[in-house]
FIRO-993218 format. One record per residue (C-alpha): residue in one letter; residue number from 1; x negated, y, z negated. Coordinates in Angstrom, 2 decimals, always signed. Layout:
<nodes>
<node><aa>a</aa><i>NUM</i><east>X</east><north>Y</north><up>Z</up></node>
...
</nodes>
This chain:
<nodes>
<node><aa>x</aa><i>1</i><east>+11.24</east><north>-18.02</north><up>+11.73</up></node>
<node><aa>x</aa><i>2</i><east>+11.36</east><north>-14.55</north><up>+10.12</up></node>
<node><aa>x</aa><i>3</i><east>+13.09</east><north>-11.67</north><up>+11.35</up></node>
<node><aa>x</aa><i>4</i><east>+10.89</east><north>-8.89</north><up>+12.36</up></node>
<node><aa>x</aa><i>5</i><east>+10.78</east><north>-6.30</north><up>+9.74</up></node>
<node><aa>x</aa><i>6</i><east>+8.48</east><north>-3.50</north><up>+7.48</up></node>
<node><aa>x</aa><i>7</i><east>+9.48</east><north>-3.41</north><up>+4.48</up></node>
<node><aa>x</aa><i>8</i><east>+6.22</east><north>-2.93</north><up>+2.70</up></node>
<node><aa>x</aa><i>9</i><east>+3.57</east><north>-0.89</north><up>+4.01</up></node>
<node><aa>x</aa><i>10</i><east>-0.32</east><north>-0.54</north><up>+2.28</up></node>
<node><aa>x</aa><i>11</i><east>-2.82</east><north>+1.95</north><up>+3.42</up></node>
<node><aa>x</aa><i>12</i><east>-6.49</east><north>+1.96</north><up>+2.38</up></node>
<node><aa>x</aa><i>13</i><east>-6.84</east><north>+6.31</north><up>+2.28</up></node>
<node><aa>x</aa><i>14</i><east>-10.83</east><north>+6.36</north><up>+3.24</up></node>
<node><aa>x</aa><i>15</i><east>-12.67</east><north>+8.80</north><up>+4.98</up></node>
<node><aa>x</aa><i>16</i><east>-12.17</east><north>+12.01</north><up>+3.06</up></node>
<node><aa>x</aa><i>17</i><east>-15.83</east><north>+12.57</north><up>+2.01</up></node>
<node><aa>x</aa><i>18</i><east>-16.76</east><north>+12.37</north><up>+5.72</up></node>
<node><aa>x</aa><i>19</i><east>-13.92</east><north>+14.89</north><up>+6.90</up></node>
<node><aa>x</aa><i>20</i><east>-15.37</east><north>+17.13</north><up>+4.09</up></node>
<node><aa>x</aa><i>21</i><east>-18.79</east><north>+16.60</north><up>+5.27</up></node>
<node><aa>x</aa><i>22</i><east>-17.67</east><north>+17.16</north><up>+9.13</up></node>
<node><aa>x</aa><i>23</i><east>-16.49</east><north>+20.60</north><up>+8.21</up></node>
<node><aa>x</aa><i>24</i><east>-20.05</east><north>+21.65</north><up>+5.94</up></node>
<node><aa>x</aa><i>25</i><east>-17.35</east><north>+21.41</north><up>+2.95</up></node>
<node><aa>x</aa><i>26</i><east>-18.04</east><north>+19.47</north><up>-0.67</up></node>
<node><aa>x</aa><i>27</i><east>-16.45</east><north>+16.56</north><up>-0.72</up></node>
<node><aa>x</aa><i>28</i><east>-14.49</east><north>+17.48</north><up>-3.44</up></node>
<node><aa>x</aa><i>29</i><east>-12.45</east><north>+19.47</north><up>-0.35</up></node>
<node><aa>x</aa><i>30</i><east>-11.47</east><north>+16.24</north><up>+1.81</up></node>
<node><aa>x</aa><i>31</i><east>-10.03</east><north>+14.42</north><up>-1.36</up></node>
<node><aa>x</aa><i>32</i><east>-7.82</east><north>+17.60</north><up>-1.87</up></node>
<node><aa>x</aa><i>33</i><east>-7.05</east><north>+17.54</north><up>+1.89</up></node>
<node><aa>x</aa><i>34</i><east>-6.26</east><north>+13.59</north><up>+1.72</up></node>
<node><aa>x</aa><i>35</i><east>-4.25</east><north>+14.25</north><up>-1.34</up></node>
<node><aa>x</aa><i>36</i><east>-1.88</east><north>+16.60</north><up>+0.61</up></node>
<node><aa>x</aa><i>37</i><east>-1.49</east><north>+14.05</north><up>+3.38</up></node>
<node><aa>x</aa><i>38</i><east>-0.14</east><north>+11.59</north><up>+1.20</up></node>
<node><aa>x</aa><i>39</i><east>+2.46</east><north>+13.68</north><up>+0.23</up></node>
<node><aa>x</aa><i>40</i><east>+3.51</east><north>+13.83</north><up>+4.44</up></node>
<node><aa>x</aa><i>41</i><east>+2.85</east><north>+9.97</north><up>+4.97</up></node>
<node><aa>x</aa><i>42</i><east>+4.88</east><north>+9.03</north><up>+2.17</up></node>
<node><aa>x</aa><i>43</i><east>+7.86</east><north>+11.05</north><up>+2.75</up></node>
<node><aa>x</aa><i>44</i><east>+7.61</east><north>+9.54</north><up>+6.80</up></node>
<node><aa>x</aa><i>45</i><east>+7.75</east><north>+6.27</north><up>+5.38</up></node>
<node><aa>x</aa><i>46</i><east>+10.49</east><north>+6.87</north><up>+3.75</up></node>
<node><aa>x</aa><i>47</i><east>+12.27</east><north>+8.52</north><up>+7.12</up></node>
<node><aa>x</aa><i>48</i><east>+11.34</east><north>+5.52</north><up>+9.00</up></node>
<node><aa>x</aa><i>49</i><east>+13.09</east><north>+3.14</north><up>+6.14</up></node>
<node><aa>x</aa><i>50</i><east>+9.69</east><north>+1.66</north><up>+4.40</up></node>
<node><aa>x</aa><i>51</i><east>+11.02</east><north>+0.28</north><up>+0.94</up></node>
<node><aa>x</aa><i>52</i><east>+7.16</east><north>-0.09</north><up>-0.19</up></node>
<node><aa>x</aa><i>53</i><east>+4.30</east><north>+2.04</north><up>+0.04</up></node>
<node><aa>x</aa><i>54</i><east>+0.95</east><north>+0.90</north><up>-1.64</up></node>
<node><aa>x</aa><i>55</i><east>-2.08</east><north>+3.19</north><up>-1.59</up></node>
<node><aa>x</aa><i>56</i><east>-5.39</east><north>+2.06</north><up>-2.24</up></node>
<node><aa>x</aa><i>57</i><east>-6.12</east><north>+5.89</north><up>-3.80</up></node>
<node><aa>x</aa><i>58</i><east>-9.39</east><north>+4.24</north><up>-6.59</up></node>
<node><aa>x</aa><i>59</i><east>-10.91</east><north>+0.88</north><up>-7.07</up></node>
<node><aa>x</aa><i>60</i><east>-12.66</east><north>-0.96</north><up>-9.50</up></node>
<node><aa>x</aa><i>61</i><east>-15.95</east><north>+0.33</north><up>-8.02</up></node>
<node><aa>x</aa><i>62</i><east>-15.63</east><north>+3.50</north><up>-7.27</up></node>
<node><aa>x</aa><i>63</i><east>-16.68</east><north>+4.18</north><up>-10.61</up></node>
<node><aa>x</aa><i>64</i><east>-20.41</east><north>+3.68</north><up>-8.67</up></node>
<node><aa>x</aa><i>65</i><east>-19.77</east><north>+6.89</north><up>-7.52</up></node>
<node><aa>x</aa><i>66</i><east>-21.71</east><north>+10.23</north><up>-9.02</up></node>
<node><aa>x</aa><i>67</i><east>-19.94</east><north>+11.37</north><up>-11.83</up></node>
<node><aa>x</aa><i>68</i><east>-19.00</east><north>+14.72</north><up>-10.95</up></node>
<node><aa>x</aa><i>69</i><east>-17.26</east><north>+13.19</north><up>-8.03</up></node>
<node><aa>x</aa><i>70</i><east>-15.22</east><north>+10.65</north><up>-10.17</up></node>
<node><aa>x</aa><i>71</i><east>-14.56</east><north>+13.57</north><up>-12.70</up></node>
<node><aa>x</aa><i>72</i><east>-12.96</east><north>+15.54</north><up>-9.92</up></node>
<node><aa>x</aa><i>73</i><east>-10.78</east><north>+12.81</north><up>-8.63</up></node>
<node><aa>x</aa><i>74</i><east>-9.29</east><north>+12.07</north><up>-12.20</up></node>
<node><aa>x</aa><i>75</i><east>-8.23</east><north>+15.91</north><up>-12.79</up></node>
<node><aa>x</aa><i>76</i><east>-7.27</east><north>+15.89</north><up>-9.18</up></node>
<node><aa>x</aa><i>77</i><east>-5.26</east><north>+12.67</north><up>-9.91</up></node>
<node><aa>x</aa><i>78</i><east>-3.08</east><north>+14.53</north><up>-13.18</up></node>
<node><aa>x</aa><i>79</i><east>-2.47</east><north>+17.75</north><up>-11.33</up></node>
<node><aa>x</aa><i>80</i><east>-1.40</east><north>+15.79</north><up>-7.98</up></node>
<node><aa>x</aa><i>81</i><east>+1.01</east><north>+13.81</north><up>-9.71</up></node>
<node><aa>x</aa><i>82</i><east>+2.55</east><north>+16.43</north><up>-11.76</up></node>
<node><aa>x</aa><i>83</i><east>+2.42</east><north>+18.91</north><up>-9.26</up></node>
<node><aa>x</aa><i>84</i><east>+4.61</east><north>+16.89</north><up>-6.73</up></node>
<node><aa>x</aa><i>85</i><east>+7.02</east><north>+15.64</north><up>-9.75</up></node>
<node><aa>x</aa><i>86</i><east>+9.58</east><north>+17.47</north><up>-8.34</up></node>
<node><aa>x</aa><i>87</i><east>+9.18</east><north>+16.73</north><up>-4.79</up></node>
<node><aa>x</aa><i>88</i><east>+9.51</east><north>+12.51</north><up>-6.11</up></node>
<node><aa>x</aa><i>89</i><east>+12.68</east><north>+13.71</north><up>-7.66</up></node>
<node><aa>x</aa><i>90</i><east>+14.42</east><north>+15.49</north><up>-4.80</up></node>
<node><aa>x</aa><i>91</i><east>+13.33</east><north>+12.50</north><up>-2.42</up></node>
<node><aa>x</aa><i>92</i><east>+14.38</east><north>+9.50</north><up>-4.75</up></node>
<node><aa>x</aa><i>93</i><east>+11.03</east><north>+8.73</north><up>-4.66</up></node>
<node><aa>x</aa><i>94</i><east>+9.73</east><north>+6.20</north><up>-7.87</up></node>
<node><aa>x</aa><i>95</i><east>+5.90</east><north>+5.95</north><up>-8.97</up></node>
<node><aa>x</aa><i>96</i><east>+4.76</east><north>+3.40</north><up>-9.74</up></node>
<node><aa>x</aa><i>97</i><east>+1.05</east><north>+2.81</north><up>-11.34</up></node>
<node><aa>x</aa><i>98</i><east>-0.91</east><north>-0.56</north><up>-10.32</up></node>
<node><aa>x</aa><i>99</i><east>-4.38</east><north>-1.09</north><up>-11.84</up></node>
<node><aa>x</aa><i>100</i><east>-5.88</east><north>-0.79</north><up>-15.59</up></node>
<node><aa>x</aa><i>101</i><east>-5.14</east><north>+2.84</north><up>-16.06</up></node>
<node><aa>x</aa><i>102</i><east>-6.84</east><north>+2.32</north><up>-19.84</up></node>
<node><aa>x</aa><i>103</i><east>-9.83</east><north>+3.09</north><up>-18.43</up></node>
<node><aa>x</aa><i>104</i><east>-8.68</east><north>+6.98</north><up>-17.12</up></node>
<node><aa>x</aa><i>105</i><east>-8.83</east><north>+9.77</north><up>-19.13</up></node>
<node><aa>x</aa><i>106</i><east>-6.27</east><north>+10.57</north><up>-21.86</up></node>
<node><aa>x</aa><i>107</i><east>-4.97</east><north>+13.71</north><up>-19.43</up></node>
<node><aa>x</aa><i>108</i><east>-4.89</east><north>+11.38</north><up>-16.23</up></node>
<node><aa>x</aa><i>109</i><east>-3.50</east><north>+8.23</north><up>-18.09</up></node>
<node><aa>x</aa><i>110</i><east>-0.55</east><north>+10.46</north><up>-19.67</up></node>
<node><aa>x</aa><i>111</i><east>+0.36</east><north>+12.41</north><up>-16.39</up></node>
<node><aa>x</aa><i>112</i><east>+0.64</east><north>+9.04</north><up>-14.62</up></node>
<node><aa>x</aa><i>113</i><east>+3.05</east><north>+7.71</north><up>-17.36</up></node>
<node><aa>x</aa><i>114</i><east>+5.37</east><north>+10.36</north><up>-17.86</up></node>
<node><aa>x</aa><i>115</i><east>+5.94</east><north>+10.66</north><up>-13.86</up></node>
<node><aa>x</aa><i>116</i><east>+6.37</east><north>+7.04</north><up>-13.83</up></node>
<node><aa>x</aa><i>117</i><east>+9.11</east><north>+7.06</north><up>-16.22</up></node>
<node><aa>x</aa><i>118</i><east>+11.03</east><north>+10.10</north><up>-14.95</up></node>
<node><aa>x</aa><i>119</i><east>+11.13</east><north>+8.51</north><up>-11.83</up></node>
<node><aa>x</aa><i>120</i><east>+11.86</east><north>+4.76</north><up>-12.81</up></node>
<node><aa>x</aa><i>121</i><east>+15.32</east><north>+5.13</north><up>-11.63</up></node>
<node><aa>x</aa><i>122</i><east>+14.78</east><north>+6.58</north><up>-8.12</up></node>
<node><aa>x</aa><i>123</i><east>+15.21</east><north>+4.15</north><up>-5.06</up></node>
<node><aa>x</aa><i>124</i><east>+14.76</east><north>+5.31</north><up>-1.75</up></node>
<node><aa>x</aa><i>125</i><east>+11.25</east><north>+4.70</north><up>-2.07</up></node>
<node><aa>x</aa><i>126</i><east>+8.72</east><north>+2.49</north><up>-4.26</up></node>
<node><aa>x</aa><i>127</i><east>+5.55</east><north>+4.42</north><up>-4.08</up></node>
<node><aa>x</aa><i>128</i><east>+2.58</east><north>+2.11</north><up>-5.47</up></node>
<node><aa>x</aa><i>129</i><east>-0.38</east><north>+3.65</north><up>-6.23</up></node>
<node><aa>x</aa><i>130</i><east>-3.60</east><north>+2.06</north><up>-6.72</up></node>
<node><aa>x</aa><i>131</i><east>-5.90</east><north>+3.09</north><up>-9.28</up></node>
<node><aa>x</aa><i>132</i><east>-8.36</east><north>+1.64</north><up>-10.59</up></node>
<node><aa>x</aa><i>133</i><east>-7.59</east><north>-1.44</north><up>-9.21</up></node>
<node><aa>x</aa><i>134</i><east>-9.12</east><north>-4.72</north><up>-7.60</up></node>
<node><aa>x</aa><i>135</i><east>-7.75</east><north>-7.48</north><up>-6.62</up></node>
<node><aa>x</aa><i>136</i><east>-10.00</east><north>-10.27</north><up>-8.21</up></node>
<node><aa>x</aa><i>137</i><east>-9.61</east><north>-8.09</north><up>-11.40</up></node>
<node><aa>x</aa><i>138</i><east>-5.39</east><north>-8.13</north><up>-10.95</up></node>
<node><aa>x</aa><i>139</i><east>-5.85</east><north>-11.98</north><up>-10.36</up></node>
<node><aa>x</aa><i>140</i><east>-7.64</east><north>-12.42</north><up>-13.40</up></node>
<node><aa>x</aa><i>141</i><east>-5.34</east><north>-10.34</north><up>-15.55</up></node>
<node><aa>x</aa><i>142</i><east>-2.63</east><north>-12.62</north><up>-14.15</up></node>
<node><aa>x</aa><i>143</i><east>-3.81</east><north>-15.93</north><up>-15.44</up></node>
<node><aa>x</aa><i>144</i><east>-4.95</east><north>-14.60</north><up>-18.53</up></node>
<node><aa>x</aa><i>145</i><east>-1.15</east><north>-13.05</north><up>-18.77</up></node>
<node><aa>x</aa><i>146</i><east>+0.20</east><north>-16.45</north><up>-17.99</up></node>
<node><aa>x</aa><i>147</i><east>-2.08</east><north>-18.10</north><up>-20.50</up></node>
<node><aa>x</aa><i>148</i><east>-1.03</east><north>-15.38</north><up>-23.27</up></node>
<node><aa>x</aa><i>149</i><east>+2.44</east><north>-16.54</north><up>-22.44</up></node>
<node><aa>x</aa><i>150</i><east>+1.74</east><north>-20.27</north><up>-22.28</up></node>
<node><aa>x</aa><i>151</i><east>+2.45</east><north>-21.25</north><up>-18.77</up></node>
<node><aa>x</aa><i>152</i><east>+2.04</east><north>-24.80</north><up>-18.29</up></node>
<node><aa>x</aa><i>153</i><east>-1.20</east><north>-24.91</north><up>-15.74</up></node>
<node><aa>x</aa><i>154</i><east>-0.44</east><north>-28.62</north><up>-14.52</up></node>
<node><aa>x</aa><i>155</i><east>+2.74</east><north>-27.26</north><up>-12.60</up></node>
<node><aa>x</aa><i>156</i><east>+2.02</east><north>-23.66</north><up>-11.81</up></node>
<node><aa>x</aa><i>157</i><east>+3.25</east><north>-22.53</north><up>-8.33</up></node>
<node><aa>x</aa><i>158</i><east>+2.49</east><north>-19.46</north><up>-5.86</up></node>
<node><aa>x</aa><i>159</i><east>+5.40</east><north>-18.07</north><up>-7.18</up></node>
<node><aa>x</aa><i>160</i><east>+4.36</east><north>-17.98</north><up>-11.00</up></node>
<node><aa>x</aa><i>161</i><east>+1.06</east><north>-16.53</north><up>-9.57</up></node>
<node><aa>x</aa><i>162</i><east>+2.80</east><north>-13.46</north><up>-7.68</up></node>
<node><aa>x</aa><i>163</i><east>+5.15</east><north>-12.91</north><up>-10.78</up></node>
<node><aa>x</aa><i>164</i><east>+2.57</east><north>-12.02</north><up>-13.08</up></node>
<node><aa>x</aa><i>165</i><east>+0.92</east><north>-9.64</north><up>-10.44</up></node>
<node><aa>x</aa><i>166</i><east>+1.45</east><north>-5.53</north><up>-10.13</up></node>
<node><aa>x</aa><i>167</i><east>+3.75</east><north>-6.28</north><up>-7.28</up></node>
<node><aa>x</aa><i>168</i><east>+6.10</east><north>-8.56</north><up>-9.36</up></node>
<node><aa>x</aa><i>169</i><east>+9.21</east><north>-8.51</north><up>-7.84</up></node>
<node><aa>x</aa><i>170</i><east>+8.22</east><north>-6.85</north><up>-3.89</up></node>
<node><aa>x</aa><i>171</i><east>+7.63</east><north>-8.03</north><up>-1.50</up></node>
<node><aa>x</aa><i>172</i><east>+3.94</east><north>-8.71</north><up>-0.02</up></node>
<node><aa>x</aa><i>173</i><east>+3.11</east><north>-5.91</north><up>+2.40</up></node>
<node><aa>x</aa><i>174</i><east>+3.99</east><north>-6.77</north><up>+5.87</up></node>
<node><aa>x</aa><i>175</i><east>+1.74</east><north>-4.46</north><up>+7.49</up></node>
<node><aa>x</aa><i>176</i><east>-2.33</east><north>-2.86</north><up>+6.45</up></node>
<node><aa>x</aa><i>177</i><east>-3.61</east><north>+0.21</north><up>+7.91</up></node>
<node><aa>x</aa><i>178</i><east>-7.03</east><north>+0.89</north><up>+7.10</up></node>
<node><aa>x</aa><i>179</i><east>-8.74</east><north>+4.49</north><up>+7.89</up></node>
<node><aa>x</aa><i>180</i><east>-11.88</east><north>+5.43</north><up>+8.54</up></node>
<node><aa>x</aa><i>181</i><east>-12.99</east><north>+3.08</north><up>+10.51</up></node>
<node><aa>x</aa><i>182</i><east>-14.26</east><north>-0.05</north><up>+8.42</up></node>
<node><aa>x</aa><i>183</i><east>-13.21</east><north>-3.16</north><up>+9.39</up></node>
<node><aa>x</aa><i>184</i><east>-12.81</east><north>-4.98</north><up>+5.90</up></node>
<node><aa>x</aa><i>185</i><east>-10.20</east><north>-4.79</north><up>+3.20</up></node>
<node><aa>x</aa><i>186</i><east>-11.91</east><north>-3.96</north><up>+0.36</up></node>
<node><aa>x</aa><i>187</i><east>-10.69</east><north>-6.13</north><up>-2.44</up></node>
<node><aa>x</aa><i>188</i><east>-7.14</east><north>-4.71</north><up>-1.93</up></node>
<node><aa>x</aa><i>189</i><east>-4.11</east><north>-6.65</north><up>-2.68</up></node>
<node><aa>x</aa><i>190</i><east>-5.95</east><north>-9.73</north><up>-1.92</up></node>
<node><aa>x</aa><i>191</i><east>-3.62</east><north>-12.47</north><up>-2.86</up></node>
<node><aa>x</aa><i>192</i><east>-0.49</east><north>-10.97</north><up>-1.22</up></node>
<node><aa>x</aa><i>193</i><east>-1.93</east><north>-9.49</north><up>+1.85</up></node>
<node><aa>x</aa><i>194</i><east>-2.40</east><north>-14.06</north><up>+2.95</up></node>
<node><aa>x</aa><i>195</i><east>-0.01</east><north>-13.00</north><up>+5.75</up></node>
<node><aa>x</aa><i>196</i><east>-0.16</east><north>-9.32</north><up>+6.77</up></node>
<node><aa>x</aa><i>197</i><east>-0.80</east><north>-7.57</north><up>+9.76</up></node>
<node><aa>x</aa><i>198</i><east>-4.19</east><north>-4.95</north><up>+9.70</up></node>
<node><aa>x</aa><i>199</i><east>-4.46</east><north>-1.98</north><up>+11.85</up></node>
<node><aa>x</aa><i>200</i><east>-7.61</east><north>-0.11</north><up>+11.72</up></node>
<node><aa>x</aa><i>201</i><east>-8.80</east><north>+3.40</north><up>+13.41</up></node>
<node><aa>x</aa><i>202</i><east>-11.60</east><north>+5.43</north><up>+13.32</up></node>
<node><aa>x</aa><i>203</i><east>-8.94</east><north>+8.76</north><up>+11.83</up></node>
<node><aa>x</aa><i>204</i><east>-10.38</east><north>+9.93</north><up>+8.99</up></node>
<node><aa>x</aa><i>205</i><east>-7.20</east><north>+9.84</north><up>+6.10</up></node>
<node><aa>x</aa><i>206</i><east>-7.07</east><north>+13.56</north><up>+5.91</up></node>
<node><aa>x</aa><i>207</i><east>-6.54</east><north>+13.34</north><up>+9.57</up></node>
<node><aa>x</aa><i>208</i><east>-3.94</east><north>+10.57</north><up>+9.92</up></node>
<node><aa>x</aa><i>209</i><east>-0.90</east><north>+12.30</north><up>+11.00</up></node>
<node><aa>x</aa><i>210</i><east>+2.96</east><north>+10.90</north><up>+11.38</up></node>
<node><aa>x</aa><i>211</i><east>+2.28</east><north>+10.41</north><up>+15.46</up></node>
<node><aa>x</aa><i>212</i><east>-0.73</east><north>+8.00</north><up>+14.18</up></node>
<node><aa>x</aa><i>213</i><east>+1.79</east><north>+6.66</north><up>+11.50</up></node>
<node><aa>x</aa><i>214</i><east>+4.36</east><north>+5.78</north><up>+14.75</up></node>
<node><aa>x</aa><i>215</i><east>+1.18</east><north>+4.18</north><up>+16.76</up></node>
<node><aa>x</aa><i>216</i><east>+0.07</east><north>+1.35</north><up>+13.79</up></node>
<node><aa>x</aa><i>217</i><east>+3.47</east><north>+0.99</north><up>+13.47</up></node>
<node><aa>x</aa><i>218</i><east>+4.71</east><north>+0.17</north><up>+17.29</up></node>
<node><aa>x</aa><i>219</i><east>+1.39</east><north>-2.22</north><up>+17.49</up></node>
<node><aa>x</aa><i>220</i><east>+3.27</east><north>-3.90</north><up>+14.28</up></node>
<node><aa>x</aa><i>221</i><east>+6.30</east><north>-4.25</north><up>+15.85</up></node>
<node><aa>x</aa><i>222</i><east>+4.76</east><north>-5.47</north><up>+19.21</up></node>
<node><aa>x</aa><i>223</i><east>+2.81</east><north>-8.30</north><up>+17.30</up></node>
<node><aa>x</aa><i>224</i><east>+4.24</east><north>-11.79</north><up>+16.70</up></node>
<node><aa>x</aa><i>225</i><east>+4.52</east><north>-13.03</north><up>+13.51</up></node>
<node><aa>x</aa><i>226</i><east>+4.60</east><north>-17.01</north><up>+13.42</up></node>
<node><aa>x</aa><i>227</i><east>+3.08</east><north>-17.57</north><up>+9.89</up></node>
<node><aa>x</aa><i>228</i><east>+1.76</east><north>-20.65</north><up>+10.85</up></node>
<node><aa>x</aa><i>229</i><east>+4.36</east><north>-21.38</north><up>+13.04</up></node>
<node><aa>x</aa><i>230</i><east>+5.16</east><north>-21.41</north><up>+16.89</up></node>
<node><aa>x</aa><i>231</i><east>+7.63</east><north>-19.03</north><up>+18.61</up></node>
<node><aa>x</aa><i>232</i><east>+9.96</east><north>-20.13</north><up>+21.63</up></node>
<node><aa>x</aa><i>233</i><east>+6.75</east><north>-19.52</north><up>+23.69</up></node>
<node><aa>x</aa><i>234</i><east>+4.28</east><north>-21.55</north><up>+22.09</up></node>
</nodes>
């Protein structure tokens, strides 16, 4: 049986375009708003000794969305992560970039790199974010990764599979908090969430505050984790 722990924490960030819309504001207003409160959440984590934080910030088909909307969050995207460059530095914070970022502009793409590699070195806290990421597509680019590099098929385990994924080398989130209110994951770390807790609540993410942080959290700690197994109780 495994020791209780969090180690690894993932948060789908949704409900900013309703806060906006709440308030009479553009949407454009409750991803700046959510983009601040990432910046609190984070920095919690870290407080409450979270190794891992993975943000679902933009999938794989949120390029559905109008384009002035997507335009916004990629210039958004460059000046939030340069802007708070220092702020990852004084907090021994590291970035780290999961999803095909080939597809972001050459301002966004370059932003995201440099902070990433400034930061590489920092260990108090991994912070993952998502972008332009799905988990079928990360899947996909794993076995095509492990044909490329001529992985013999007929003996492949689950840990060949998770060692050619973005989270080579972490462990798989222990706990999922979902804002917003949907009840669904959202093609989101799909092969290593196979044994993690979800919390969901109706906060909008601009919303979600460090005393909602300390609720998903106690109702982790309160759970019991068997995987698959049966406790003294059973």
């Amino acid at each position: 049986m495994k020791e209780k722990e969090l180690n690894h924490l993932a948060i789908i960030l949704d409900g900013n375009g309703r806060w906006a819309k709440k308030r009479n504001l553009p949407r454009s207003m409750g991803h700046k708003e959510g983009s601040e409160n990432v910046v609190d959440i984070a920095l919690y984590a870290k407080e409450k000794g979270i190794k891992y934080l993975t943000l679902y910030a933009f999938s794989t088909e949120n390029w559905k969305r109008p384009q002035v909307e997507v335009n916004y969050l990629m210039k958004l995207l460059a000046k939030f992560i340069k802007d708070k460059t220092k702020l990852l530095m004084e907090n021994e914070v590291k970035l780290n970039i999961i999803g095909d970022i080939s597809k972001l502009p050459e301002k966004t793409i370059k932003a995201c790199l440099d902070v990433c590699e400034l930061t590489k070195n920092n260990d108090k806290l991994v912070l993952n974010m998502a972008i332009n990421y799905g988990g079928r597509m990360e899947i996909v680019k794993a076995f095509k990764d492990m044909a490329k590099d001529g992985i013999d098929f007929e003996n492949i385990n689950e840990e060949d599979i998770s060692n050619y994924l973005y989270t080579a080398n972490m462990p798989d989130p222990d706990l999922l908090i979902r804002t917003g209110g949907d009840l669904r994951i959202s093609n989101f770390l799909i092969y290593q969430m196979a044994y993690t807790e979800y919390y969901f609540t109706d906060i909008l993410w601009p919303d979600f505050s460090k005393n909602d942080l300390d609720v998903a959290v106690d109702s982790y700690f309160g759970r019991d984790r068997r995987y698959g197994g049966l406790n003294e109780l059973s």
